[in-house]
C-alpha positions in Angstrom: 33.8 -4.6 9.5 36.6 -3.9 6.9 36.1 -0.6 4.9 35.1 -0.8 1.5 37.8 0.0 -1.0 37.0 1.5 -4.5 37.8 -1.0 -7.2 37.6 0.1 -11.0 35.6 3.4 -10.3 32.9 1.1 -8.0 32.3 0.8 -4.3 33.1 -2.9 -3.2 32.8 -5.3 -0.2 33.7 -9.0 0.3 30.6 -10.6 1.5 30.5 -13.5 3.9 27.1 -14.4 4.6 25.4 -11.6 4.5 27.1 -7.9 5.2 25.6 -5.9 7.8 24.4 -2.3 7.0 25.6 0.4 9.6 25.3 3.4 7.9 24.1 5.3 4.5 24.1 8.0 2.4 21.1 9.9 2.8 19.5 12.7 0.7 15.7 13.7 0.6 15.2 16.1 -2.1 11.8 17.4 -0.6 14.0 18.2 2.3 11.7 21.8 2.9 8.7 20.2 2.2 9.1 17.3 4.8 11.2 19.2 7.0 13.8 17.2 7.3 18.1 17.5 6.3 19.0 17.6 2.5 21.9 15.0 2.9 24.4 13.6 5.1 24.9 10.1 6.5 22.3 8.0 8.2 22.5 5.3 10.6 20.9 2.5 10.0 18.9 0.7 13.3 16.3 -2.3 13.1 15.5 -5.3 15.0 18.3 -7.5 15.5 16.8 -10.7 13.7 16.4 -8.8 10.6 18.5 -7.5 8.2 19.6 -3.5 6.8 19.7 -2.2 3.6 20.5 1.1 1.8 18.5 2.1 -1.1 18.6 4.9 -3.7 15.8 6.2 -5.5 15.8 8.8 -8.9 14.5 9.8 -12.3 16.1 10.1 -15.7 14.9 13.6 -17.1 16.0 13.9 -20.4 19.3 12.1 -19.7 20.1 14.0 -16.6 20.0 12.3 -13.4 17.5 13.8 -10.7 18.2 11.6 -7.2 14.9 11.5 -5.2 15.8 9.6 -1.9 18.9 7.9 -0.8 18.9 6.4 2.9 18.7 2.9 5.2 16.5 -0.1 4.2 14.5 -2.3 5.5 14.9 -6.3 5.5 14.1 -7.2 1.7 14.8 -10.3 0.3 15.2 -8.5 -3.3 18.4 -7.0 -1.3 20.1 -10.0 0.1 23.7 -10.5 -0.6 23.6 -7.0 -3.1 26.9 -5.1 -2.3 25.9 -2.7 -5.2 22.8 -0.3 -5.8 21.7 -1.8 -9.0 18.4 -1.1 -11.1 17.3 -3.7 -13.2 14.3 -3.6 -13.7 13.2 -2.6 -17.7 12.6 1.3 -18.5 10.8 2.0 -14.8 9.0 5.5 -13.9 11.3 6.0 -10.8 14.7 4.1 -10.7 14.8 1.9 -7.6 18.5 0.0 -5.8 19.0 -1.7 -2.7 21.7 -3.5 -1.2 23.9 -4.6 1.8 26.9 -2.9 3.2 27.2 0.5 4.8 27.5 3.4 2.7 26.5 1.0 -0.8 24.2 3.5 -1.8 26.6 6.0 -2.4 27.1 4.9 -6.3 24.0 3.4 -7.8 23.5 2.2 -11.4 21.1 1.1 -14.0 21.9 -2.1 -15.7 18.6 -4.0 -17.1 18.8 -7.7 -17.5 18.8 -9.1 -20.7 17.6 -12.3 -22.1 20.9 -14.0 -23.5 20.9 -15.2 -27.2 21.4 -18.6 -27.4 23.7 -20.1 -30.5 23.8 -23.6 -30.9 25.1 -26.1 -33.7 23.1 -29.0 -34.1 25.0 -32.0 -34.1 22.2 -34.2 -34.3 20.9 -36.1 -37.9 17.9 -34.8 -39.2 14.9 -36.8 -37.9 12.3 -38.7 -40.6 10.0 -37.0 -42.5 6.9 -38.5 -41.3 8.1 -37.9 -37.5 8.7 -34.4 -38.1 5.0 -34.3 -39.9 3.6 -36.1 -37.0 5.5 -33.7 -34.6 4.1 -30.7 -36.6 0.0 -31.8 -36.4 0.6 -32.9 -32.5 1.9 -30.4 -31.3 -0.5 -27.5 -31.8 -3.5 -29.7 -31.0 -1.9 -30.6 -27.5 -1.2 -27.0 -27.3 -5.3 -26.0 -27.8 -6.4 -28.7 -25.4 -4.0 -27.8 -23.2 -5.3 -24.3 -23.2 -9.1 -24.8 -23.2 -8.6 -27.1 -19.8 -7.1 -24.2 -18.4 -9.7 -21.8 -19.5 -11.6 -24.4 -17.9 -10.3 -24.5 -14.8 -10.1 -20.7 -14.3 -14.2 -20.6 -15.2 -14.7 -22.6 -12.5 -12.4 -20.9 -10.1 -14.0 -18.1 -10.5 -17.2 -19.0 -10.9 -16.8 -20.6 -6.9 -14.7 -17.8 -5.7 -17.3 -15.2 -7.1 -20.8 -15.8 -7.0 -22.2 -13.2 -10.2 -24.5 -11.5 -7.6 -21.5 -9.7 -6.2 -19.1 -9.3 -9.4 -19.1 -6.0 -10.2 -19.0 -5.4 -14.5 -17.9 -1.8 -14.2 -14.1 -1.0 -13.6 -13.5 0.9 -10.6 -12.6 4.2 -12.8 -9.4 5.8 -12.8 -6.6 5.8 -9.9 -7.8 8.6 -7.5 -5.1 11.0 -7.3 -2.5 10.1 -3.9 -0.5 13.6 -4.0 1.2 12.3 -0.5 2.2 9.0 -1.9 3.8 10.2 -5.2 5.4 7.5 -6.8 7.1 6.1 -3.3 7.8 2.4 -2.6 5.3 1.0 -0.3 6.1 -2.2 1.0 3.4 -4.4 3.1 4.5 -6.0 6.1 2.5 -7.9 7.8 -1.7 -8.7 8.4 -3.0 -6.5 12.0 -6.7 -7.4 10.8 -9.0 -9.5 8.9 -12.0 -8.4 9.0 -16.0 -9.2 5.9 -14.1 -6.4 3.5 -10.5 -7.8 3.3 -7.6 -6.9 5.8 -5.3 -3.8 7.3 -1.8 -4.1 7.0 1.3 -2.7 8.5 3.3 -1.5 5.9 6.4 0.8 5.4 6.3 4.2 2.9 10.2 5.1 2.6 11.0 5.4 6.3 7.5 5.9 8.2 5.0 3.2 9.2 1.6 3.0 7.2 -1.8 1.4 7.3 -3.1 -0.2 4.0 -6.9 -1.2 4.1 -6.9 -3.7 1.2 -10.6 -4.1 -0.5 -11.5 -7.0 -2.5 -13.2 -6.0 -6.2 -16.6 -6.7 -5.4 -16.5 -4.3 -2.4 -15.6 -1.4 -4.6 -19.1 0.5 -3.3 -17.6 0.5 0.5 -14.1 1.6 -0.6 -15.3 4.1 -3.0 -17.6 5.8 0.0 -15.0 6.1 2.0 -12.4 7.3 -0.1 -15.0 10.1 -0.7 -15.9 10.7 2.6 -11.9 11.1 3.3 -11.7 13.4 0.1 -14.2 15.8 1.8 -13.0 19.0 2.9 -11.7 19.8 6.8 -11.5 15.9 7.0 -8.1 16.1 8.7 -9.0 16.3 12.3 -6.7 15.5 15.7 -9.8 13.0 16.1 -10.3 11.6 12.8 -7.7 9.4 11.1 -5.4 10.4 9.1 -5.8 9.3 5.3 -2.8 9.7 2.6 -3.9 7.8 -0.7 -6.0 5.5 -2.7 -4.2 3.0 -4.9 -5.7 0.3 -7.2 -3.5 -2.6 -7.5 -3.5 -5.9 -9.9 -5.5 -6.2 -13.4 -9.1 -7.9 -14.1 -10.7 -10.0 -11.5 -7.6 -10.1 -9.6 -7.7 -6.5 -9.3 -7.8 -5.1 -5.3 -8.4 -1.2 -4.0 -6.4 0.3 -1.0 -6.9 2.8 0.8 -3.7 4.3 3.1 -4.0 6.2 6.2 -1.8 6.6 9.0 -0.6 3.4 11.4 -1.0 3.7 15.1 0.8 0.8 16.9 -2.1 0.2 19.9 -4.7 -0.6 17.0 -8.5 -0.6 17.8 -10.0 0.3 21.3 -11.5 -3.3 21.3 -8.0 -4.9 21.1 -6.1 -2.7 23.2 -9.2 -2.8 26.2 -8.5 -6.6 25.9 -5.3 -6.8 26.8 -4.9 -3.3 29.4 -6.6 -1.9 32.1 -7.5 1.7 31.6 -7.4 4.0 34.7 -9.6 6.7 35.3 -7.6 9.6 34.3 -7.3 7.6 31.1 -10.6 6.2 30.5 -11.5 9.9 30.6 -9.1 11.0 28.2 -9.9 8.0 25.5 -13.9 9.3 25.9 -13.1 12.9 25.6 -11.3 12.8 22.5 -13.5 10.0 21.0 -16.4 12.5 22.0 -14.8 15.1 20.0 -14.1 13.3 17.1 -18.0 12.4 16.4 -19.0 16.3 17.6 -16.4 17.6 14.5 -17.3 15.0 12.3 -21.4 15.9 12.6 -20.8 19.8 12.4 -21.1 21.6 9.2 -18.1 24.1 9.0 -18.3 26.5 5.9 -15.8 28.7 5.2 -12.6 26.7 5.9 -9.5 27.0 4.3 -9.8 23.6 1.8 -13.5 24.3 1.6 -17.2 23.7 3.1 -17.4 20.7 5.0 -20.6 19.0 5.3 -21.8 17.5 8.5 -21.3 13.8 8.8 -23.1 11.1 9.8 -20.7 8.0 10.6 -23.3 5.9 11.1 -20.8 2.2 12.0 -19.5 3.6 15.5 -18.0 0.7 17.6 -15.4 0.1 19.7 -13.2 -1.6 16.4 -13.9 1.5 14.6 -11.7 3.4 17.5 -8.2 3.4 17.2 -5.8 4.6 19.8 -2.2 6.7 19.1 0.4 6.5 20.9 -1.1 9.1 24.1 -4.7 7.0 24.6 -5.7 9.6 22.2 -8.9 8.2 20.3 -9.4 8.9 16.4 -12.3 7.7 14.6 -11.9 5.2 11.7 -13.8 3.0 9.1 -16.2 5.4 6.9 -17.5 2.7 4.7 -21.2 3.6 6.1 -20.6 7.3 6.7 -23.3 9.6 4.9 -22.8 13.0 4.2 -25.6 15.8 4.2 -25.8 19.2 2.8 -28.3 21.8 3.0 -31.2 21.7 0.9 -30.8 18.2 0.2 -32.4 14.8 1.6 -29.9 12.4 2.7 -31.4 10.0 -0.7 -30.4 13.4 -2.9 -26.6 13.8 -1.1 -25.6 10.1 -1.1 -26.7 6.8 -2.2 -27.8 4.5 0.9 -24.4 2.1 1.5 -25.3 -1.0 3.5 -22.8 -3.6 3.7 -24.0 -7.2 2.5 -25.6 -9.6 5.7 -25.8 -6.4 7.7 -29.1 -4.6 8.4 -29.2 -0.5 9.3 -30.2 -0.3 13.1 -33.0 1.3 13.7 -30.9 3.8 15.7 -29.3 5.1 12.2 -32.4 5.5 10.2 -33.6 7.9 13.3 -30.5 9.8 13.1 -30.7 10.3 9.6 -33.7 12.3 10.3 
């Protein structure tokens, strides 16, 4: 590829096609935090069908500019044909640039789009009185039908999509607090699972790999439990998977609650036993640490460093519910059913039963419980 060549003070590429992205400017300003260099120059690698990007994030404090991330990108449409890093977007928290071309991300700029004003003469004769009058009256009468059949048509969507019995009336509360999220761009991927409560997603935080469990409105009780039961403290665990944040996403009935934990490529034990044969050596390892998961997760551990944690009863324990990493080694997943127990309390006192809808509790539960 031709180097770029500065032109009027700005970083420029002739584009044919598309230009490919070899390299950026990188800079990670929670460099100690995340271990990781301060700056340099990264190269860029991806699948071959897809295309590479370099994006820039920062903030505007007070007119002074505070860059948060700079680095390579993955293929975004928003980026496509971009050989400058240009916000443009209206007033956002965190300014955000892509583009195509290596090192593009070096200069990056903010330049909202506007709304042209429009000045036109009118070359045309004035119309009749009586058509403008009719004009006049038509026009907001077509405008009030017009809107009522569409109020009309959303009732009944609605109505179908969501019988009452499962529409919640409250709002889900405030956005839980995601401390390891920040204000990063999280961009889904693709769909790895569909399963009564909505679907897990492959997505991509910066440049790391993340799950999003996506819950529909009306199963806000099952993703509320189990953001608690990940809030709890000495919940991060070798054996128990990792959770990062809870997000809620969209306004109204259209509104949906994620939950973001860690992404392991092998998925659940069910799908990976479907398509592998385990040998002994590892058969053993996937039980022992799957073992160890469930003994951590039922003791009750005071006096760690985040806290007490209670013992914990999971109480949904299935093969799905098993994910794999990268080793064979097992981590336990899903805590939509989990109940918690402390001492001098019933299990009715610590936690509201949670049973999901067209599901009974097995007997094997309730005798656990006591």
């Amino acid at each position: 590829w031709p180097p770029c060549t500065p032109l009027a003070g700005i970083q420029s590429c002739a584009i044919l096609g598309h230009s490919e992205t070899q390299e950026c400017v990188y800079y990670n300003a929670s460099w100690e935090k995340d271990r990781t260099n301060r700056s340099g120059i990264e190269p860029c690698f991806g699948e071959k069908d897809k295309r590479r990007h370099c994006f820039a994030t920062w903030k505007n404090m007070s007119g002074t500019i505070e860059v948060v991330k700079q680095g390579c990108w993955l293929d975004d449409v928003n980026c496509y044909d971009s050989s400058e890093c240009v916000e443009r977007k209206e007033s956002p928290d965190v300014f955000f640039c892509c583009c195509e071309g290596s090192m593009c991300n070096e200069k990056f700029s903010y330049s909202p789009e506007t709304q042209p004003v429009q000045t036109t003469s009118n070359p045309f004769t004035q119309k009749p009185q009586l058509f403008n009058t009719v004009l006049y009256s038509l026009v907001p009468i077509m405008g009030l039908a017009a809107i009522m059949l569409f109020a009309f048509w959303m009732y009944r969507h609605h109505k179908l999509a969501y019988p009452p019995v499962l529409v919640p009336t409250q709002d889900p509360g405030p956005l839980p607090p995601s401390p390891i999220l920040g204000q990063k761009p999280l961009q889904l991927l693709e769909i790895k699972a569909r399963g009564r409560f909505g679907c897990v997603w492959k997505a991509q935080l910066l440049n790391d790999y993340v799950a999003v469990k996506i819950f529909p409105l009306q199963d806000k009780q099952s993703w509320q439990n189990e953001y608690e039961i990940y809030s709890l403290s000495g919940m991060r665990h070798d054996n128990l998977l990792q959770f990062m944040g809870a997000e809620k996403r969209g306004t109204n009935m259209d509104m949906e609650l994620w939950l973001i934990t860690a992404y392991h490529e092998k998925g659940s034990l069910t799908d990976y036993l479907k398509a592998n044969v385990v040998s002994w050596n590892e058969l053993c390892h996937i039980a022992q640490t799957m073992a160890r998961g469930l003994a951590y997760l039922h003791e009750d551990r005071p006096g760690l460093k985040d806290g007490h944690k209670p013992a914990i009863a999971h109480r949904d324990i299935k093969s799905k519910n098993i994910l794999l990493k990268s080793n064979l080694t097992a981590c336990i997943a899903d805590f939509g059913l989990a109940l918690k127990f402390e001492a001098g309390k019933s299990a009715g006192d610590t936690h509201g039963q949670v049973v999901k809808l067209g599901q009974d509790v097995p007997p094997t539960d309730t005798e656990a419980v006591r």
